[in-house]
N, CA, C and O of each residue as an XYZ file, in Angstrom:
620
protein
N      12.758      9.077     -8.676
C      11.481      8.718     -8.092
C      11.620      8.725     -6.579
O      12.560      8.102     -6.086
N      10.696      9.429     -5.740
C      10.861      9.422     -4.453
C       9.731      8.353     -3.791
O       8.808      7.906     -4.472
N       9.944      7.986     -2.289
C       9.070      6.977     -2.207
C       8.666      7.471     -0.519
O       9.607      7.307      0.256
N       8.021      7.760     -0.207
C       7.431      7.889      1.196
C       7.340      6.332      2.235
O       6.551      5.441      1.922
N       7.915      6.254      3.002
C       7.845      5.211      4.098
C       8.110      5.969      5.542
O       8.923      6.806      5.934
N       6.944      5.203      6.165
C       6.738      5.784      7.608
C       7.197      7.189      8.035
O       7.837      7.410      9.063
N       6.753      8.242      7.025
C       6.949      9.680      7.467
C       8.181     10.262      6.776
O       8.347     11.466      6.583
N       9.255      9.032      6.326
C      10.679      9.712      5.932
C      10.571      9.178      4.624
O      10.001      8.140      4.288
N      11.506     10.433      3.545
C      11.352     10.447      2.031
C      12.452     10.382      1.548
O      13.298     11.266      1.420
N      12.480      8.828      1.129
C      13.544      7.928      0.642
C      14.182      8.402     -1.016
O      13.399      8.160     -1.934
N      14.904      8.746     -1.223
C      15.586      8.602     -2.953
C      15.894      7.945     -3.001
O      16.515      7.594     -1.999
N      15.864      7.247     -3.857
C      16.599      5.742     -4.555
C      17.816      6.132     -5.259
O      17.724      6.912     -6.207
N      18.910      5.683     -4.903
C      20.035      5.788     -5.909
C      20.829      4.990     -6.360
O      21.278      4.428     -5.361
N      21.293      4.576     -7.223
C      22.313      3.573     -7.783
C      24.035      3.404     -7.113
O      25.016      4.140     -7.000
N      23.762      2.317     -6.859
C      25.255      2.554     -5.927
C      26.243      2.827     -7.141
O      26.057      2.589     -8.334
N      27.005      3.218     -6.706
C      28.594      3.668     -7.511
C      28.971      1.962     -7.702
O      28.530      1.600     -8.793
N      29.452      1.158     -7.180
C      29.627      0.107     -7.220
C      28.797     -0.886     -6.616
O      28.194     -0.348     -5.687
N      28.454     -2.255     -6.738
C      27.450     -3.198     -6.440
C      27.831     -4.587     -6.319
O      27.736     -5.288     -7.326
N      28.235     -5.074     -5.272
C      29.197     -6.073     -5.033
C      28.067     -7.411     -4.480
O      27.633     -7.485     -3.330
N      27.763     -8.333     -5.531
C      26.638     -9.224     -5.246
C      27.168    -10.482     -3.989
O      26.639    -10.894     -2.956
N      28.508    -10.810     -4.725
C      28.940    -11.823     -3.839
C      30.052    -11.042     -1.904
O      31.053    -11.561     -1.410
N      29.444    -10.019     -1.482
C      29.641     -9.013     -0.498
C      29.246     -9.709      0.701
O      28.030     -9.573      0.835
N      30.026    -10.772      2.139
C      29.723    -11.073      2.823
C      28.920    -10.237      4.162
O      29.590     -9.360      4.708
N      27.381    -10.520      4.737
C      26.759     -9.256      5.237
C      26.860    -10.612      6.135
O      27.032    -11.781      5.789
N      26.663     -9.938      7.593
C      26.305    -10.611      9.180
C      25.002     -9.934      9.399
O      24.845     -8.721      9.257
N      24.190    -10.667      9.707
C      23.000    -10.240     10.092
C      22.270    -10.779     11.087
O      23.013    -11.574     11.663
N      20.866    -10.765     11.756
C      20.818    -11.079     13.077
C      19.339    -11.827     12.097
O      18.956    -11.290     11.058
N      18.719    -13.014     12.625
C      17.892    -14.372     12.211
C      17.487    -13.731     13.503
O      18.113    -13.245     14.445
N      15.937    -13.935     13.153
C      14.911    -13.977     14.033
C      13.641    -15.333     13.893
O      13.006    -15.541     12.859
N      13.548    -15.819     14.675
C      12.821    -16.991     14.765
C      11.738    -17.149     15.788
O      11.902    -17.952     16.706
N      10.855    -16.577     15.712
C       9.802    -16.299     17.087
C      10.016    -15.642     17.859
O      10.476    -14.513     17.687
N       9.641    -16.345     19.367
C      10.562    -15.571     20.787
C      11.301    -16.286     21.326
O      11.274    -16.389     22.552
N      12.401    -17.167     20.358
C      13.430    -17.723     20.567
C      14.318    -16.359     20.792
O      13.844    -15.224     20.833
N      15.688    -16.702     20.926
C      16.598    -15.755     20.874
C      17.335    -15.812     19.879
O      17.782    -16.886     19.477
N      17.560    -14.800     19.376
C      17.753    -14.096     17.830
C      19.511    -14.321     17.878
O      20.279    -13.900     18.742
N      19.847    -15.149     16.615
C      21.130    -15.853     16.184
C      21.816    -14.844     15.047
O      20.988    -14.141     14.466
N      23.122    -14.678     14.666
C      23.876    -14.024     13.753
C      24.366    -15.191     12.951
O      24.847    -16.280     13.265
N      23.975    -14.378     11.364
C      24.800    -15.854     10.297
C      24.914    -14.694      9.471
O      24.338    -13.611      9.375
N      25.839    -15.280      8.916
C      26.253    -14.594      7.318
C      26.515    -15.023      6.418
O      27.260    -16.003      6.396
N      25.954    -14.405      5.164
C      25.643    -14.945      3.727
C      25.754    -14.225      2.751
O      25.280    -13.124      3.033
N      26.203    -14.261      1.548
C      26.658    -13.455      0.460
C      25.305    -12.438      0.345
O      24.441    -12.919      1.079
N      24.934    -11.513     -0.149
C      24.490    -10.103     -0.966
C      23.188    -11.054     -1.312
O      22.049    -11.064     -0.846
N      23.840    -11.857     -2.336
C      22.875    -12.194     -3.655
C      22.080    -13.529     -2.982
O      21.317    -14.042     -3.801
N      22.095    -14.147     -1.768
C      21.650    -15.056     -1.166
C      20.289    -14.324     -0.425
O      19.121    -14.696     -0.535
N      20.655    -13.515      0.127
C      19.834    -12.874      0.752
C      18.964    -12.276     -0.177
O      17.787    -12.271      0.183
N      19.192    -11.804     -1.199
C      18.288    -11.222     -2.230
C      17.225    -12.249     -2.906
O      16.058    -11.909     -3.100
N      17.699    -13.467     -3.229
C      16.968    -14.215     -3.161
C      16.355    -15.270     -1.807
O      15.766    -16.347     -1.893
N      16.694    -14.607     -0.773
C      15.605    -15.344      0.256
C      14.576    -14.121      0.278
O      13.425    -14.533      0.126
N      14.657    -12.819      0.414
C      13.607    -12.003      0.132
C      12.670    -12.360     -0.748
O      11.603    -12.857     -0.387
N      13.067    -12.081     -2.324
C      12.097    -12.547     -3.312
C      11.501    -13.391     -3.222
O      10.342    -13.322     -3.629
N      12.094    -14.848     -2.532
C      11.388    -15.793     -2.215
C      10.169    -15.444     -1.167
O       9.029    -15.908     -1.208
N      10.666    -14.571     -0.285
C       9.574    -14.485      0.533
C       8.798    -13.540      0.323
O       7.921    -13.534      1.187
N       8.707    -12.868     -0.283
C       7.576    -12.255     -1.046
C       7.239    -13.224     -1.928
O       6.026    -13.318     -1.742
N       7.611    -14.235     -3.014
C       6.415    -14.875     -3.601
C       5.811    -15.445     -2.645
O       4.582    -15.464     -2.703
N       6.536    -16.114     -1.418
C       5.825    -16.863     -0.653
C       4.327    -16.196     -0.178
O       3.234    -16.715     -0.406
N       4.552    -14.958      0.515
C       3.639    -14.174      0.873
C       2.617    -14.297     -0.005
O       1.658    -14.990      0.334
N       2.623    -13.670     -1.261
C       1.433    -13.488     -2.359
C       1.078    -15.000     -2.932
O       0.110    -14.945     -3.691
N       1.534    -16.151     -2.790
C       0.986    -17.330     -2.595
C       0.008    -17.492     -1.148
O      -0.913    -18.308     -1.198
N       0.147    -16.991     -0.336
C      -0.636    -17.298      0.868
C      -1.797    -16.542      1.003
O      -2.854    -16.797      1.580
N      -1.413    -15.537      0.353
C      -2.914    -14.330      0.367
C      -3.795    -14.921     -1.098
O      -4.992    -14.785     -1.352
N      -2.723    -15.605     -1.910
C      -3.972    -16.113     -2.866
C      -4.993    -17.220     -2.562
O      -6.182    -17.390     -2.830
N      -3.762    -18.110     -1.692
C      -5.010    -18.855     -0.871
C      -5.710    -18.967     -0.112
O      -6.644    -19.769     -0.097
N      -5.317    -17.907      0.989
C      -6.239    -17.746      1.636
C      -7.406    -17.039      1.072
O      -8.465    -17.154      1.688
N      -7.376    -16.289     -0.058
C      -8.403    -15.681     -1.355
C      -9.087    -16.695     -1.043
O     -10.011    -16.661     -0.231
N      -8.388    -18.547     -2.164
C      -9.181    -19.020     -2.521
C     -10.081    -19.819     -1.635
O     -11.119    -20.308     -2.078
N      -9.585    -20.007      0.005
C     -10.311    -20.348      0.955
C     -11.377    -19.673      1.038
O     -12.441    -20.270      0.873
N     -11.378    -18.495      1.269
C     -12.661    -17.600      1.340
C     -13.166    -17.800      0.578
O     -14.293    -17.939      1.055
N     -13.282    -18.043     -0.991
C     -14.654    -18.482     -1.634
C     -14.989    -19.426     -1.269
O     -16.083    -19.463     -0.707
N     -14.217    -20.618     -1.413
C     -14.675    -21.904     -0.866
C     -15.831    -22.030      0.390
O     -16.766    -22.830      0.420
N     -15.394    -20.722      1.691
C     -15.931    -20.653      2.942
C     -17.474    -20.334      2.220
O     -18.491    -20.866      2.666
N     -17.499    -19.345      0.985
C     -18.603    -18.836      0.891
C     -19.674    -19.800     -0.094
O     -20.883    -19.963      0.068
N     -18.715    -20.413     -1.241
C     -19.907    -21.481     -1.838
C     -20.168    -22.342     -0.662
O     -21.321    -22.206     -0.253
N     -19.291    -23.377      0.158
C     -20.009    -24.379      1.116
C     -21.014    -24.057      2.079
O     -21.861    -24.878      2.431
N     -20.918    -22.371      2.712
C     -21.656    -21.797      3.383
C     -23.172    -21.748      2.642
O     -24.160    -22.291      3.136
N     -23.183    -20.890      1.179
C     -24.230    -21.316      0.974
C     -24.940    -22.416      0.460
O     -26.146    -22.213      0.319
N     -24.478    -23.633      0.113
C     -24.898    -25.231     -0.509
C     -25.153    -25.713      0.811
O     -26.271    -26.227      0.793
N     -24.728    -25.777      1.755
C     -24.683    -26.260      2.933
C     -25.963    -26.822      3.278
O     -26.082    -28.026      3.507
N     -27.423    -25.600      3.353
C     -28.347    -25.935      4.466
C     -29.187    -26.895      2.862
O     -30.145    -27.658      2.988
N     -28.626    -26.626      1.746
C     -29.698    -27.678      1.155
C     -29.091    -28.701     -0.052
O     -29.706    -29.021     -1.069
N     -27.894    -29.078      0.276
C     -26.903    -30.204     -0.018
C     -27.586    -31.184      0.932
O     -27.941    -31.117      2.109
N     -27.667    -32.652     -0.554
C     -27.695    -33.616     -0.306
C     -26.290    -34.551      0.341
O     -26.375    -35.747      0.617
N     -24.780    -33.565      0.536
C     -23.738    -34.435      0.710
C     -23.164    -33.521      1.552
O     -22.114    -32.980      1.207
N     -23.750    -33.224      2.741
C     -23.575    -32.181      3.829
C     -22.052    -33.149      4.218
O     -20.962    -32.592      4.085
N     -22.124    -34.462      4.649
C     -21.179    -34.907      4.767
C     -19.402    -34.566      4.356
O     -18.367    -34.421      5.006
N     -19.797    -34.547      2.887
C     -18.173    -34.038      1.773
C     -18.033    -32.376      2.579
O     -17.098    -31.792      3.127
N     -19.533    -32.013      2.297
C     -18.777    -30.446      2.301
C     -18.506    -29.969      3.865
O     -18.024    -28.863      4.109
N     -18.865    -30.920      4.902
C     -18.163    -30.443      5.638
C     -17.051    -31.075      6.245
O     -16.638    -30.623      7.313
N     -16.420    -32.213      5.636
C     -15.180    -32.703      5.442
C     -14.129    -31.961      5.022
O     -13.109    -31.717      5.666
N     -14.486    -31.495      3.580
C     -13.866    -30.038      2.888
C     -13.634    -29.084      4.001
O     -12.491    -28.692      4.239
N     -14.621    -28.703      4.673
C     -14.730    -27.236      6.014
C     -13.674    -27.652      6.380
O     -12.639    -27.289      5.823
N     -13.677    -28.606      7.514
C     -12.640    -29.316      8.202
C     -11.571    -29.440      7.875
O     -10.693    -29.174      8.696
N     -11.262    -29.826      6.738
C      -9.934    -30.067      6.255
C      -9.261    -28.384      5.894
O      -8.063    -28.110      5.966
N      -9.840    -27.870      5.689
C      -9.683    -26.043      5.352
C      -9.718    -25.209      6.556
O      -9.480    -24.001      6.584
N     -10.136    -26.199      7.874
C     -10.105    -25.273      8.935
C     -11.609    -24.029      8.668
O     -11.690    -23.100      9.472
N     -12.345    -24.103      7.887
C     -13.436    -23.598      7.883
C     -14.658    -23.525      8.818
O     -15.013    -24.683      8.594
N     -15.347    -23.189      9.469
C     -15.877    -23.105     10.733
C     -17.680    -22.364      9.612
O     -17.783    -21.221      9.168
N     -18.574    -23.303      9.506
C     -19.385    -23.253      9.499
C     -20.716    -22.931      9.925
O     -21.594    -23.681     10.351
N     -20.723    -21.288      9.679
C     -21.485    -20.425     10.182
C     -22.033    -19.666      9.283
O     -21.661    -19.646      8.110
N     -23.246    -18.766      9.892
C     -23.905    -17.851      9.098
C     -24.336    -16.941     10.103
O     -24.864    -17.139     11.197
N     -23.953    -15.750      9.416
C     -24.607    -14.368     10.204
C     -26.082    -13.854      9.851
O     -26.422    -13.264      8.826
N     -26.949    -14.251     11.043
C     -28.132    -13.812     11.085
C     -28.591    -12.432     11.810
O     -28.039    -12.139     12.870
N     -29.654    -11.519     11.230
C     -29.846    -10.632     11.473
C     -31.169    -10.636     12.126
O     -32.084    -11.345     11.707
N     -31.357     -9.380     13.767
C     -32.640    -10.448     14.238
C     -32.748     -8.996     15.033
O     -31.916     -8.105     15.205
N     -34.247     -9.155     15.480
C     -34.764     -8.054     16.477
C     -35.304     -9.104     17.676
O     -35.857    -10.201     17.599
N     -34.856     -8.193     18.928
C     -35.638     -8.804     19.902
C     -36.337     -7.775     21.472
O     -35.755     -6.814     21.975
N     -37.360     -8.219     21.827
C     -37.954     -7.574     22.678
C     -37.670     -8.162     23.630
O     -37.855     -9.379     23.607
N     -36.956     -7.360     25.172
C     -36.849     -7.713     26.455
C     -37.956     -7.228     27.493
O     -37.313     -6.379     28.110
N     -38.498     -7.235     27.737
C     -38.918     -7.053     29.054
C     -38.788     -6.954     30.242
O     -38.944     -8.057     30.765
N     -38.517     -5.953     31.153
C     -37.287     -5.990     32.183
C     -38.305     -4.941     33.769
O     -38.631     -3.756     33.696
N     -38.569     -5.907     35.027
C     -39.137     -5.380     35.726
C     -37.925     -5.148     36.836
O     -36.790     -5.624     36.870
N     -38.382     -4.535     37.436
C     -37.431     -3.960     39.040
C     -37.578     -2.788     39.631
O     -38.415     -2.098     39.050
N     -37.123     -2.316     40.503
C     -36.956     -1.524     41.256
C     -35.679     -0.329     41.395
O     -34.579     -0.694     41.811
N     -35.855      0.705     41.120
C     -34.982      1.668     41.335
C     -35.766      3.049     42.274
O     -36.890      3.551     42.285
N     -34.172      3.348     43.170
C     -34.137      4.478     44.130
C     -33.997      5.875     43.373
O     -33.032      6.226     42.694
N     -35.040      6.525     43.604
C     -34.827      7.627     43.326
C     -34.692      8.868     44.394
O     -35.397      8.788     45.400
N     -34.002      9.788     44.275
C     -33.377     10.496     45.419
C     -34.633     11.637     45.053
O     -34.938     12.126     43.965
N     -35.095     11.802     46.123
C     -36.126     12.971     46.260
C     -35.563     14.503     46.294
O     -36.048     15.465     45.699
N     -34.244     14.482     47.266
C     -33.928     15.617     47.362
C     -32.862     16.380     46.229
O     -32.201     17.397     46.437
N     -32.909     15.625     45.070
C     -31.870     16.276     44.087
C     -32.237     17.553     43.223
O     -33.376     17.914     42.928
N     -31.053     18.160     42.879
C     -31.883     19.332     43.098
C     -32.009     19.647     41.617
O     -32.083     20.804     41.204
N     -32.032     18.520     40.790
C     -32.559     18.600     39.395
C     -33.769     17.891     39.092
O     -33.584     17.946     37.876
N     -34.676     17.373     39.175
C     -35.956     16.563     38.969
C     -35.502     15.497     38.099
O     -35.241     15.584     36.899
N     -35.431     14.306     38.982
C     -34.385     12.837     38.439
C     -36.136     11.816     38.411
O     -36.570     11.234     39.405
N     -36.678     11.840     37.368
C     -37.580     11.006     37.064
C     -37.569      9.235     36.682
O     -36.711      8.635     36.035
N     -38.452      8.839     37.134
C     -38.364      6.947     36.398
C     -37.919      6.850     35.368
O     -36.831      6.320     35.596
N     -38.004      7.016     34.198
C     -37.944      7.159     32.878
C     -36.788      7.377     32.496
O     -36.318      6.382     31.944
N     -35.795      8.622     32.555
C     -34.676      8.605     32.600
C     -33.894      8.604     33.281
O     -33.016      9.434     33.046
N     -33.693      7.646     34.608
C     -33.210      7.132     35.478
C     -33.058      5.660     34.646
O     -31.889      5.364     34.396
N     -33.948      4.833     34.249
C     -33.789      3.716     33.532
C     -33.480      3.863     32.253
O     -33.187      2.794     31.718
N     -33.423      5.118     31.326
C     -33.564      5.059     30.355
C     -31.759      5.192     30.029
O     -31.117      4.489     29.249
N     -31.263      6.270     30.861
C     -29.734      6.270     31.470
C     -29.056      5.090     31.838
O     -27.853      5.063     31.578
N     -29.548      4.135     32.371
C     -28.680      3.255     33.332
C     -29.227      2.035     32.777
O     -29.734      1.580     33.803
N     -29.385      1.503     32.211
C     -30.224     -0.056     31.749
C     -30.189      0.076     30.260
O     -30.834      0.693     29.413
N     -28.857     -1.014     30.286
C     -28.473     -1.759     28.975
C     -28.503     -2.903     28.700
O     -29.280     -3.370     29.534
N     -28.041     -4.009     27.826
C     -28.207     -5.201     27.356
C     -27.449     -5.373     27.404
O     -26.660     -4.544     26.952
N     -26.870     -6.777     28.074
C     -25.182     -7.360     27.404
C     -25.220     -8.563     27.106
O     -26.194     -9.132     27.600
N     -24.426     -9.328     26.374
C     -24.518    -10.648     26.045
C     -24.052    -11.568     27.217
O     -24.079    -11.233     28.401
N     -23.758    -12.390     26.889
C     -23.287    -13.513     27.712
C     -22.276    -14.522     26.513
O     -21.404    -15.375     26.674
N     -22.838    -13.986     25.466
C     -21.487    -15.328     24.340
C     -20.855    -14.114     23.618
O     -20.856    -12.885     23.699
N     -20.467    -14.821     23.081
C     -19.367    -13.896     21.675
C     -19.735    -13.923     20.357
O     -19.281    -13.226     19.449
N     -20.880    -15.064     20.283
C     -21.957    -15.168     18.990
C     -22.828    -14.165     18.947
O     -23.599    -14.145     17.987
N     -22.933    -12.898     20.163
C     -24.152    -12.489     19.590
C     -23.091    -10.691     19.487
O     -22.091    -10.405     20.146
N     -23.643    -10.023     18.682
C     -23.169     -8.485     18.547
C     -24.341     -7.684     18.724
O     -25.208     -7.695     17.850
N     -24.470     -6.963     19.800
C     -25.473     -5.964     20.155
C     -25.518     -5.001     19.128
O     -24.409     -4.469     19.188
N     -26.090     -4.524     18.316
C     -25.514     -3.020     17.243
C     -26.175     -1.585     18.028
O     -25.575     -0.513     18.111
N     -27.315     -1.819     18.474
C     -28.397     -0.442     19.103
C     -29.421     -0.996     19.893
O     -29.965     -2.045     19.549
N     -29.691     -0.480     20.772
C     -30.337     -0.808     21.866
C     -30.874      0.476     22.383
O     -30.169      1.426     22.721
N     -32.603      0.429     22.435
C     -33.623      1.081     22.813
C     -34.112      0.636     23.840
O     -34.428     -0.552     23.776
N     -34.368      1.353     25.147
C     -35.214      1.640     26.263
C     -36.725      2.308     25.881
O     -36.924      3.520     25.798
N     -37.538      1.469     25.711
C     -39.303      2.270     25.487
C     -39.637      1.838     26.793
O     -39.044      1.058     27.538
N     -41.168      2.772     27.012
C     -42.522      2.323     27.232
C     -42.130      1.717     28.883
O     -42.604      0.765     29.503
N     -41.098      2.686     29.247
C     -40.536      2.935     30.879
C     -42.187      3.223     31.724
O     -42.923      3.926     31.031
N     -42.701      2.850     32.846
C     -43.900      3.422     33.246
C     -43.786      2.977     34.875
O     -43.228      1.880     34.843
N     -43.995      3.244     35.944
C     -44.415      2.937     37.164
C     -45.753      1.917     37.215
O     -46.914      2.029     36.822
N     -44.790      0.590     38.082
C     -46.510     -0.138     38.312
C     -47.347      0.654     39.260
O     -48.499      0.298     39.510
């Protein structure tokens, strides 16, 4: 069975011999501390892996089961009589109690722009503003998706 990882194509083969209790030195990494050498039999290390892979697929299950949780309290929320519990629950889960709303809005935007007379392409009001005049937020709550310039006109 061959196995593809990052571009290079691994065979798997059975060692000739397989020495579990085989002292390995290896380098421990611990943040952006500075990285320590220990050594530990074959079969130690094989089981701190496995371990850390169950660990892993324990954490993605809960964080699974957080996300429903985020999503029933999200919706009981605005018409729960015990807003209190469930957002005790939030809190205690680190859950952040929000909802994404979807919304249209009309700006209205007066001013003044220079237009160069002598260019030697015909640079009109309209797409002079229609080019250069966008929307931006001011928070991180809001996401612009598309943004239209109409109904450009000279007072």
């Amino acid at each position: 069975m061959e196995d593809t990882n990052y571009g290079a194509t691994v065979t798997p083969v059975a060692p000739e011999s397989y020495n579990a209790n085989l002292l390995v030195t290896y380098k421990v990494i611990r943040g952006y501390s500075d990285a320590e050498y220990t050594t530990d039999k074959v079969s130690s290390i094989e089981w701190d892996l496995h371990n850390g892979r169950e660990y892993n697929k324990r954490v993605t299950e809960f964080n699974n089961k957080i996300d429903t949780v985020k999503e029933i309290i999200s919706e009981a929320y605005p018409d729960s009589e015990d807003q209190d519990t469930l957002r005790a629950i939030a809190e205690a889960l680190d859950i952040e109690l929000t909802r994404t709303v979807e919304f249209t809005a009309t700006v209205e935007v007066t001013g003044t722009v220079e237009i160069d007379l002598l260019a030697n392409y015909g640079t009109d009001v309209e797409s002079e503003v229609t080019e250069n005049l966008y929307v931006e937020t001011q928070s991180g709550n809001i996401q612009v998706d598309e943004q239209y310039v109409t109904n450009v006109r000279e007072c």
